[in-house]
HTML snippet that shows the backbone in 3Dmol.js (N, CA, C, O; Angstrom):
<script src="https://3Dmol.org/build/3Dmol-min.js"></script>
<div id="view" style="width:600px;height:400px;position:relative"></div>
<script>
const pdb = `
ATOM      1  N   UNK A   1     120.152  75.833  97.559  1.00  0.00           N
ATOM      2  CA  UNK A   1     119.262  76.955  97.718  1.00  0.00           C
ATOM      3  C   UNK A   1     120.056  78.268  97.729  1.00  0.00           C
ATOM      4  O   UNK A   1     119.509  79.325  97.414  1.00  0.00           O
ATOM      5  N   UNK A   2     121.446  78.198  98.119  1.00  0.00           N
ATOM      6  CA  UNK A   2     121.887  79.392  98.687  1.00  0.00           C
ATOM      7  C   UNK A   2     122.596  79.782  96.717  1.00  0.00           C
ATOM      8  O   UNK A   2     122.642  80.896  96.194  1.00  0.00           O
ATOM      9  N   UNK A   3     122.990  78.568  96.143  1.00  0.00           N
ATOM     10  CA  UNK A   3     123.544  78.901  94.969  1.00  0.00           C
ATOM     11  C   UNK A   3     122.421  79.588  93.946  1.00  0.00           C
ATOM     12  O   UNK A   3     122.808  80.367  93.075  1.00  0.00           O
ATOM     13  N   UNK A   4     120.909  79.236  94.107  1.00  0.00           N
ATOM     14  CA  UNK A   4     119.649  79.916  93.140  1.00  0.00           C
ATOM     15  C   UNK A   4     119.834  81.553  93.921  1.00  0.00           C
ATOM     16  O   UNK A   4     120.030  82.530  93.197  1.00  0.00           O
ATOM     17  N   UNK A   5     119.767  81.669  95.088  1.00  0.00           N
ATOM     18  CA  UNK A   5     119.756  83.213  95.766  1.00  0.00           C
ATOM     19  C   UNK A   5     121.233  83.925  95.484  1.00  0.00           C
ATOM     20  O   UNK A   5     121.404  85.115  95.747  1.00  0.00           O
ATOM     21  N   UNK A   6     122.264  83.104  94.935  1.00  0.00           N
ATOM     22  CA  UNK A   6     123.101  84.339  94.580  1.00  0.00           C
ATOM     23  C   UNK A   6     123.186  84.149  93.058  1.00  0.00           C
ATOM     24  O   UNK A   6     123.914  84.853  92.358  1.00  0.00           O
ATOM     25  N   UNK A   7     122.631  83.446  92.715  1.00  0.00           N
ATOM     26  CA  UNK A   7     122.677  83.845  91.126  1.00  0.00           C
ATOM     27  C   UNK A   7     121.567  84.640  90.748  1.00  0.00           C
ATOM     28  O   UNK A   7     121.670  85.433  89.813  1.00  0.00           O
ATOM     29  N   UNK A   8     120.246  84.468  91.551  1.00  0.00           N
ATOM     30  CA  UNK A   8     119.370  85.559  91.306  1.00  0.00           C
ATOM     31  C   UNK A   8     119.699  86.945  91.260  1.00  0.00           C
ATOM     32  O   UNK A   8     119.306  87.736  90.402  1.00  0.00           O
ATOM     33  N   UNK A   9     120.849  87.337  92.766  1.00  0.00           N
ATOM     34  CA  UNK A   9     121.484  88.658  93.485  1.00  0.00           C
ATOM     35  C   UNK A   9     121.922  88.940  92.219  1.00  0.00           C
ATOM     36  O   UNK A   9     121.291  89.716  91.502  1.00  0.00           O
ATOM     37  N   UNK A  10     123.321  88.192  91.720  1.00  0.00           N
ATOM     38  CA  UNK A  10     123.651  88.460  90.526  1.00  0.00           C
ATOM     39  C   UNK A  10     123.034  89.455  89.229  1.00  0.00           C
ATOM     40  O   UNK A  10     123.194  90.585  88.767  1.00  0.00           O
ATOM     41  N   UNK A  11     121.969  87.822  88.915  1.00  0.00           N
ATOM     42  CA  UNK A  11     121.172  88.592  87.695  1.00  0.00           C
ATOM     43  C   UNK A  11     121.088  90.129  88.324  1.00  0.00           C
ATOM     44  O   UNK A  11     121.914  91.040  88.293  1.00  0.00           O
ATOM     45  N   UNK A  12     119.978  90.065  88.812  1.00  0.00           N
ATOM     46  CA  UNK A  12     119.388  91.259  89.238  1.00  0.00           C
ATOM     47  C   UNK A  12     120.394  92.561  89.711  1.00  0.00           C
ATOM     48  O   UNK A  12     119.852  93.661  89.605  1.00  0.00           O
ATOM     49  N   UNK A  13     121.474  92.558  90.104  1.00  0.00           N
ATOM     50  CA  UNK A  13     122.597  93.704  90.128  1.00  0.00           C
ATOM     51  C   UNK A  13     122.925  94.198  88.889  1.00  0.00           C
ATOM     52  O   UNK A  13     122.895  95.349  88.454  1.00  0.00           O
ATOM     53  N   UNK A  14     123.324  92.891  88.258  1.00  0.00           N
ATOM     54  CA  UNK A  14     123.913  92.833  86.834  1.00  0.00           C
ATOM     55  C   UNK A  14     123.076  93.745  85.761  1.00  0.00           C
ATOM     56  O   UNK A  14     123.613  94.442  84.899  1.00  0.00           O
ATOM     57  N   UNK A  15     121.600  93.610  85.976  1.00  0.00           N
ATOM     58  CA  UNK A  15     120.465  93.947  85.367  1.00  0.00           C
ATOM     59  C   UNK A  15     120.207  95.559  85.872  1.00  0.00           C
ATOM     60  O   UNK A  15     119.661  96.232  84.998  1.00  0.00           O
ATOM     61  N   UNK A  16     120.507  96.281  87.128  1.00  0.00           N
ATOM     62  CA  UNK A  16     120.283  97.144  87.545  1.00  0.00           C
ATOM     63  C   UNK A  16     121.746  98.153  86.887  1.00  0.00           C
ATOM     64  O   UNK A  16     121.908  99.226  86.308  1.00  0.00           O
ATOM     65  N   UNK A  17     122.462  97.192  87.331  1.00  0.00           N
ATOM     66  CA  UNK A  17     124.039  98.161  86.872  1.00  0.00           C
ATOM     67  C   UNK A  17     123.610  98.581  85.287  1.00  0.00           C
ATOM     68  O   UNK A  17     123.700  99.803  85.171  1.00  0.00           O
ATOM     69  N   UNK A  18     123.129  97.866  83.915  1.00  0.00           N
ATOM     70  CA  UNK A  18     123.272  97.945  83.177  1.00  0.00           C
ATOM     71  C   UNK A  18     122.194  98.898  82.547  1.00  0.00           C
ATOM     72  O   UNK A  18     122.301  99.570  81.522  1.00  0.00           O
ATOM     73  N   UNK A  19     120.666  98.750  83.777  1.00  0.00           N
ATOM     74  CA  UNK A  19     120.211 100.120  83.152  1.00  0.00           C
ATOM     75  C   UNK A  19     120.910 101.640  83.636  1.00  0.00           C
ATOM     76  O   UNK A  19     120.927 102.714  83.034  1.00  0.00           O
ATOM     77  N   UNK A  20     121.459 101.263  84.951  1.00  0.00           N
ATOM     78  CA  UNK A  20     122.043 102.610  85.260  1.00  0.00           C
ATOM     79  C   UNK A  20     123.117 103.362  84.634  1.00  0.00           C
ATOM     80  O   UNK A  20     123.343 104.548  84.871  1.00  0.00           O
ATOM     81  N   UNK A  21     123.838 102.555  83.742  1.00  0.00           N
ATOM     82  CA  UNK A  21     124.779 102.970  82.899  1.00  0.00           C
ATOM     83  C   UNK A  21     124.369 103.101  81.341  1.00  0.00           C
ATOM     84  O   UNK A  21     125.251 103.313  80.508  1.00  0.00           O
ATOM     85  N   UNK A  22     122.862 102.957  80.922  1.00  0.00           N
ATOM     86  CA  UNK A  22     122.663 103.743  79.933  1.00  0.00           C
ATOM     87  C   UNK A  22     121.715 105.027  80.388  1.00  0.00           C
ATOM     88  O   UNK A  22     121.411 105.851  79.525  1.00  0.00           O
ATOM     89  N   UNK A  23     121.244 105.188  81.770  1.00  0.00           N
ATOM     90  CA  UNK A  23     120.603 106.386  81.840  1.00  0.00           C
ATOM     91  C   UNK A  23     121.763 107.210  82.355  1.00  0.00           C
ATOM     92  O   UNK A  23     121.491 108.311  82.833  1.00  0.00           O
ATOM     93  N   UNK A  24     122.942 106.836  82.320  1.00  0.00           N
ATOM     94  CA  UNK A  24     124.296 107.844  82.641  1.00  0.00           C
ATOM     95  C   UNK A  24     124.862 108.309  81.148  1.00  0.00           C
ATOM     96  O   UNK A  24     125.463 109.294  80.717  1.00  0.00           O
ATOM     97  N   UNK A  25     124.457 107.333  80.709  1.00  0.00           N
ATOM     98  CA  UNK A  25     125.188 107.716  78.935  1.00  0.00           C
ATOM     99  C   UNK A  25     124.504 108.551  78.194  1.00  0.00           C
ATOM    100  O   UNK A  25     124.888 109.543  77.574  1.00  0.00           O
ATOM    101  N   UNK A  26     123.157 107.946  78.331  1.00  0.00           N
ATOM    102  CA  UNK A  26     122.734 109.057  77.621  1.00  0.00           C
ATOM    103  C   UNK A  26     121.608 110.485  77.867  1.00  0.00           C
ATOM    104  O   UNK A  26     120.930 111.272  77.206  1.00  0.00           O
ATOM    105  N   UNK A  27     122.006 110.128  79.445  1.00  0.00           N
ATOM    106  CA  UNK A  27     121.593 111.543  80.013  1.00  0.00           C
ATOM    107  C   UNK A  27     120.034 112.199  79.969  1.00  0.00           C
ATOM    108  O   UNK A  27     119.888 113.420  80.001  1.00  0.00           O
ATOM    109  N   UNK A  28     118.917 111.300  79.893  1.00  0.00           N
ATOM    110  CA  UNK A  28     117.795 111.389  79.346  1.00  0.00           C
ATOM    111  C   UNK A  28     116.966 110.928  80.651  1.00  0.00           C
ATOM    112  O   UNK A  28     117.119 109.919  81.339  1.00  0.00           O
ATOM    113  N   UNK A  29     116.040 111.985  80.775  1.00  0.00           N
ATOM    114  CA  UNK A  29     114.967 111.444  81.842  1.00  0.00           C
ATOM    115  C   UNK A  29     114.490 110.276  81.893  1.00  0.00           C
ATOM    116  O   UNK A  29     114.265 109.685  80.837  1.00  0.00           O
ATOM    117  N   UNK A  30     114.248 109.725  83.024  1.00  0.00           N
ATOM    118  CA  UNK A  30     113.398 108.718  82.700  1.00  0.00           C
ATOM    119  C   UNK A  30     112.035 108.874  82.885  1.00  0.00           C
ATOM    120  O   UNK A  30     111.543 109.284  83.936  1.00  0.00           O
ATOM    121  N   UNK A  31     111.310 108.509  81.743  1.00  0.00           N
ATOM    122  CA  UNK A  31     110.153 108.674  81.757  1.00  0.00           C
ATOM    123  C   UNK A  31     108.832 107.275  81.497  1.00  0.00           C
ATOM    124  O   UNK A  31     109.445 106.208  81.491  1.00  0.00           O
ATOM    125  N   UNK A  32     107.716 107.104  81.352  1.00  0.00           N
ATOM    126  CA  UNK A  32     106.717 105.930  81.250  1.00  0.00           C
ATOM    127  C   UNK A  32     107.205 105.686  79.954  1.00  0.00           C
ATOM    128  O   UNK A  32     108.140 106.275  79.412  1.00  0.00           O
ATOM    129  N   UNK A  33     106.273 104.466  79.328  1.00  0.00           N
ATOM    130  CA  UNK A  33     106.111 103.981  78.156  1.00  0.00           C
ATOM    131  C   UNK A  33     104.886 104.586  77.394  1.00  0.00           C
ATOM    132  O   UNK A  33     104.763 104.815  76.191  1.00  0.00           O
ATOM    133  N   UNK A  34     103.842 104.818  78.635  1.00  0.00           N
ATOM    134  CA  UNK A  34     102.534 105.467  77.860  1.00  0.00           C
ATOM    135  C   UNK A  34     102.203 106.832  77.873  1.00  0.00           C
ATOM    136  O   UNK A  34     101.073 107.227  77.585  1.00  0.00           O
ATOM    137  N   UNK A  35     103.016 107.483  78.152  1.00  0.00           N
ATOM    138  CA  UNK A  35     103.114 109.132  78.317  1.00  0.00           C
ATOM    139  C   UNK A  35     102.635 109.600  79.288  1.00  0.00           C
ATOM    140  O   UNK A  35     102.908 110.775  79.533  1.00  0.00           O
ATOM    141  N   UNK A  36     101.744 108.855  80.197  1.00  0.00           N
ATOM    142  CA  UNK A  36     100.990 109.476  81.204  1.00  0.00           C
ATOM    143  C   UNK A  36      99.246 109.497  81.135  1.00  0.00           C
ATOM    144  O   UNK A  36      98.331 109.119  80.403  1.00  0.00           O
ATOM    145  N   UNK A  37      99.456 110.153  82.322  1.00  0.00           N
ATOM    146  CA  UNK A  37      97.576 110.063  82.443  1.00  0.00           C
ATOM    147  C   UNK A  37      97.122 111.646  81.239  1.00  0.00           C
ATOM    148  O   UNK A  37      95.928 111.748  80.957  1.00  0.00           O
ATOM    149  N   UNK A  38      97.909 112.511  80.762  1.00  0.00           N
ATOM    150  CA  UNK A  38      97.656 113.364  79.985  1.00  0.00           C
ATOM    151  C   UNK A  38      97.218 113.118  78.586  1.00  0.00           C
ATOM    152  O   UNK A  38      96.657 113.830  77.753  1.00  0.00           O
ATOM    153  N   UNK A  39      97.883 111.217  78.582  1.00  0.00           N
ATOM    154  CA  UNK A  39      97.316 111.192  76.834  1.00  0.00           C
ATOM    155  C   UNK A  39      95.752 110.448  77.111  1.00  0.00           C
ATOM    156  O   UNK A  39      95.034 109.927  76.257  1.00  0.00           O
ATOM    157  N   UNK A  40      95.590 110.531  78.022  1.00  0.00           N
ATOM    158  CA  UNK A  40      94.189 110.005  78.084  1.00  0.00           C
ATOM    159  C   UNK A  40      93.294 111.315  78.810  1.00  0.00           C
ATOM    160  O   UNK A  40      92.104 111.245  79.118  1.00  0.00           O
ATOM    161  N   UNK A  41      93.873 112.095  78.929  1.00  0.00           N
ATOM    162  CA  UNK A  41      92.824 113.518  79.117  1.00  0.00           C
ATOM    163  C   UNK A  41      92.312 113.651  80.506  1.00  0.00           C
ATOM    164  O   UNK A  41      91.292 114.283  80.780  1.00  0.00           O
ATOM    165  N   UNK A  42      93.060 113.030  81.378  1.00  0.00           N
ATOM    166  CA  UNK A  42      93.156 113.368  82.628  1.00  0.00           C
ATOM    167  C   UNK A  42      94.017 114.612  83.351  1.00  0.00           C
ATOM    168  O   UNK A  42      95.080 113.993  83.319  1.00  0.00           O
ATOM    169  N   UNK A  43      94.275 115.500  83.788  1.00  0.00           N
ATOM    170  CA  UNK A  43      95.186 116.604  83.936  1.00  0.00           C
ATOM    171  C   UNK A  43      95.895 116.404  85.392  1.00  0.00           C
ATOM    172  O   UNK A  43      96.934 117.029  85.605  1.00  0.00           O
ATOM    173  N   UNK A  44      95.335 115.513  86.444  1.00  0.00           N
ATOM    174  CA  UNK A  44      95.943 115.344  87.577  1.00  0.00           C
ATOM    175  C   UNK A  44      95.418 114.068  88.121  1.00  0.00           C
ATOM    176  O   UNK A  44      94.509 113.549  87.473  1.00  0.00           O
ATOM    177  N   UNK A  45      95.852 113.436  89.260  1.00  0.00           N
ATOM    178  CA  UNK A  45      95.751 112.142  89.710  1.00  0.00           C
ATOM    179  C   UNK A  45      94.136 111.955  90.575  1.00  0.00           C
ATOM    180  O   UNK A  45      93.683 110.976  91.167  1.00  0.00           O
ATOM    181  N   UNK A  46      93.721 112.926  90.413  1.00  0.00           N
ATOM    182  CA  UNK A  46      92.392 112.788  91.339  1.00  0.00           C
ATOM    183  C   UNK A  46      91.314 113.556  90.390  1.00  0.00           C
ATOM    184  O   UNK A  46      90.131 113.354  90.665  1.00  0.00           O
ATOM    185  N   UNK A  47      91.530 114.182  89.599  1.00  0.00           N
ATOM    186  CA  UNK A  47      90.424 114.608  89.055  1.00  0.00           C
ATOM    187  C   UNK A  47      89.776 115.140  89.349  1.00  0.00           C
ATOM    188  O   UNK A  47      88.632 114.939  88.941  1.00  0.00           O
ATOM    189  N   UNK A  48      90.043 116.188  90.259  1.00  0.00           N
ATOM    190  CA  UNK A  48      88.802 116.809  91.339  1.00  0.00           C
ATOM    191  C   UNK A  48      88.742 118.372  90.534  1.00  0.00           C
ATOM    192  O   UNK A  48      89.597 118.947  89.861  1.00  0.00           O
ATOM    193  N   UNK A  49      87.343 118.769  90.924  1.00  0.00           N
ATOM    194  CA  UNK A  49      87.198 120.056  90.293  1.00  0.00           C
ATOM    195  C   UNK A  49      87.818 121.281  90.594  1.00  0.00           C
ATOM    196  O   UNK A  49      88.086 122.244  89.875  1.00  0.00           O
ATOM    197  N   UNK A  50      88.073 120.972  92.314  1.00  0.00           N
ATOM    198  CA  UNK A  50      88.912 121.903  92.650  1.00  0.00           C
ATOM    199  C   UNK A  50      89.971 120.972  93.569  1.00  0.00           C
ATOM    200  O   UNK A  50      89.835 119.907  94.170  1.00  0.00           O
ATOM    201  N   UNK A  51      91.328 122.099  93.339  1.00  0.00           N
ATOM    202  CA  UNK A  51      92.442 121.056  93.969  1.00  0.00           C
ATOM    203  C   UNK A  51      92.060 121.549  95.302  1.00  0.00           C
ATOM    204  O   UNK A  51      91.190 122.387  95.542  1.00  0.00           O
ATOM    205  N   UNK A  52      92.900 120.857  96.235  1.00  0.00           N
ATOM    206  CA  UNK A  52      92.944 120.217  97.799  1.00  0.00           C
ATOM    207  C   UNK A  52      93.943 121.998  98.415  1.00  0.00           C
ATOM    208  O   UNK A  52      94.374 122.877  97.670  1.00  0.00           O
ATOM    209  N   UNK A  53      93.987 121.964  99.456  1.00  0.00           N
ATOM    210  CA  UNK A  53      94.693 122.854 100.129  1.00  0.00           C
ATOM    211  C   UNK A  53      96.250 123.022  99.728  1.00  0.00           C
ATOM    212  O   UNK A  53      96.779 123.998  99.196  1.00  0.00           O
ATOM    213  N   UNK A  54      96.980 121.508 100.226  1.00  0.00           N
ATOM    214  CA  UNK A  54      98.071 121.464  99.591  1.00  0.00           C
ATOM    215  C   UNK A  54      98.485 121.487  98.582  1.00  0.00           C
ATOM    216  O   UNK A  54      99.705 121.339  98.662  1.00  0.00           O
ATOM    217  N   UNK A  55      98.042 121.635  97.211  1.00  0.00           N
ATOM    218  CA  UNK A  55      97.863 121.783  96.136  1.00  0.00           C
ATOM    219  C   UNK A  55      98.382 123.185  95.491  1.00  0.00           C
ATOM    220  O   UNK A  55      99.254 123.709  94.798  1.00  0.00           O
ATOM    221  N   UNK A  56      96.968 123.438  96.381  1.00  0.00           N
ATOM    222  CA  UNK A  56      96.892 125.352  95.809  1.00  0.00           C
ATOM    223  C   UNK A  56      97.915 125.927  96.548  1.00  0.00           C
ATOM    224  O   UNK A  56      98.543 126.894  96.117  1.00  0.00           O
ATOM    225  N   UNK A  57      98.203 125.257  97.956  1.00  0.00           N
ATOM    226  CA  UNK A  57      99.657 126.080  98.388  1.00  0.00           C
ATOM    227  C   UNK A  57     101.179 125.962  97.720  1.00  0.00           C
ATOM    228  O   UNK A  57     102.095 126.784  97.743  1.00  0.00           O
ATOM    229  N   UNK A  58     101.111 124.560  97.081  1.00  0.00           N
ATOM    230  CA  UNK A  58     101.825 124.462  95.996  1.00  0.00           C
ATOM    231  C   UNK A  58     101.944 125.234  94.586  1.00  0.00           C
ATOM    232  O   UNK A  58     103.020 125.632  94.140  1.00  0.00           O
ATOM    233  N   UNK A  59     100.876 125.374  94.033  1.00  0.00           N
ATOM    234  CA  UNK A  59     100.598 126.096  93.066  1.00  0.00           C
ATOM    235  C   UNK A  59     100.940 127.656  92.851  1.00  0.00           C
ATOM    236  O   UNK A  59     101.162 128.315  91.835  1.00  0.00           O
ATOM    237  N   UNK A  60     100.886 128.022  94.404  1.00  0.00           N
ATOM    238  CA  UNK A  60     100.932 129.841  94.615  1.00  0.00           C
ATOM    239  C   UNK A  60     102.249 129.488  94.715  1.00  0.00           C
ATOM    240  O   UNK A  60     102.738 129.794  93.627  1.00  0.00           O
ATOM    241  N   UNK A  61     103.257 128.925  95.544  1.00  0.00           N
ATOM    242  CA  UNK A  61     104.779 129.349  95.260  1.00  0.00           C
ATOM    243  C   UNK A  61     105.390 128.614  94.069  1.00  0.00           C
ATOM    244  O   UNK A  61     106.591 128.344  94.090  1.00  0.00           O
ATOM    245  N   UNK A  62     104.639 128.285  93.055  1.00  0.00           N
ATOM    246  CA  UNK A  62     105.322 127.613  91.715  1.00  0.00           C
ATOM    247  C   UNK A  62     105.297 129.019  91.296  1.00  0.00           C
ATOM    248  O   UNK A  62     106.372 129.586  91.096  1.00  0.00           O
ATOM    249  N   UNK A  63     103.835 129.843  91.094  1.00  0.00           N
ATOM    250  CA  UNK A  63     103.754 130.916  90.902  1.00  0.00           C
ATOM    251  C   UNK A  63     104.381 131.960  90.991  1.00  0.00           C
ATOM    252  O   UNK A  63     104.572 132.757  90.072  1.00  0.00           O
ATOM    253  N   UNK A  64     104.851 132.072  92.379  1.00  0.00           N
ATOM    254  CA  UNK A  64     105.334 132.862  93.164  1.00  0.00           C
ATOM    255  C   UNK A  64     106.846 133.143  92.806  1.00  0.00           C
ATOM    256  O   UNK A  64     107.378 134.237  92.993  1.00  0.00           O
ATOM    257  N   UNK A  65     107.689 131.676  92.097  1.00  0.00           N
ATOM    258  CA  UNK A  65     109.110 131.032  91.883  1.00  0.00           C
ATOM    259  C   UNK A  65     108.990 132.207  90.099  1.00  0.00           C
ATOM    260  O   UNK A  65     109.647 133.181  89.730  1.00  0.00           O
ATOM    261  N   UNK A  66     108.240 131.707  89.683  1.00  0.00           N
ATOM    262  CA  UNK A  66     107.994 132.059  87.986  1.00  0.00           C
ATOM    263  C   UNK A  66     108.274 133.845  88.472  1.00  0.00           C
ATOM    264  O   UNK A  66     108.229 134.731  87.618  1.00  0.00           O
TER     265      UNK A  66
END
`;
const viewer = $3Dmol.createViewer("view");
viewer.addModel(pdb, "pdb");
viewer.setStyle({}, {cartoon: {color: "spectrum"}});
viewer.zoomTo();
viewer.render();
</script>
């Protein structure tokens, strides 16, 4: 049992090391496979007509930064 749990550890390091050393190489965000909720014409995660408090207080110092 203990030899399946370190060959799993293994894989799975082995598997982590090797994506982390091509998102070091080639320096590229990581991003989805399906682009997001934008290619389906959604603009935010809730959909609400008007955003929430924290939101808009977010929004005024994005503003505020620009």
């Amino acid at each position: 049992m203990l030899t399946i749990f370190i060959a799993t550890l293994f894989f799975f390091l082995l598997a982590f090391i090797a994506m982390s050393l091509g998102y070091i190489i080639k320096r590229k965000e990581i991003q989805g496979s399906c682009g997001g909720l934008s290619n389906i014409g959604i603009e935010k995660v809730c959909d609400c007509p008007q955003p929430c408090d924290l939101r808009k207080k977010r929004m005024a110092m994005e503003n505020r930064q620009k």
